[in-house]
N, C-alpha and C positions, 0 to 999 in steps of 0.2 A: 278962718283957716280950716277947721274943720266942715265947713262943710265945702268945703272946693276937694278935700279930701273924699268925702261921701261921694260929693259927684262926681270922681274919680273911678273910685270903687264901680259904684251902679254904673257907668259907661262901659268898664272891662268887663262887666256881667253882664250886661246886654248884649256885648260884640261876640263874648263867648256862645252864649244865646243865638245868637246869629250863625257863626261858625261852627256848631253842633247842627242847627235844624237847617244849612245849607248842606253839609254833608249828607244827611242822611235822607235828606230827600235827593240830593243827585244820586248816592248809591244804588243800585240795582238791590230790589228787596220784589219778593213774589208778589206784594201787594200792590207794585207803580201801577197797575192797569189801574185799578181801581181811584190809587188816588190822583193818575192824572183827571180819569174822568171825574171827581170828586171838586178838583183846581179848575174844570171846564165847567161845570156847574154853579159854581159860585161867581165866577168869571163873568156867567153868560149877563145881559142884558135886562 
């Protein structure tokens, strides 16, 4: 039981995770040029 609860827990922190670093990379911040080209670099081939 407990750990179906753990893995509960760590899945809402994960998603939170997720829904913090989706936000803030969509947001407009001075830095996007850089880190799109940063997301094209690691991207590349």
């Amino acid at each position: 039981m407990m750990s179906a609860l753990a893995a509960t827990v760590t899945g809402v922190v994960l998603a939170l995770f997720a829904v913090v670093g989706g936000v803030s990379a969509i947001s407009p911040t001075p830095n996007a040029p850089a880190a799109s080209e940063n997301v094209v670099v690691y991207d590349a081939p």
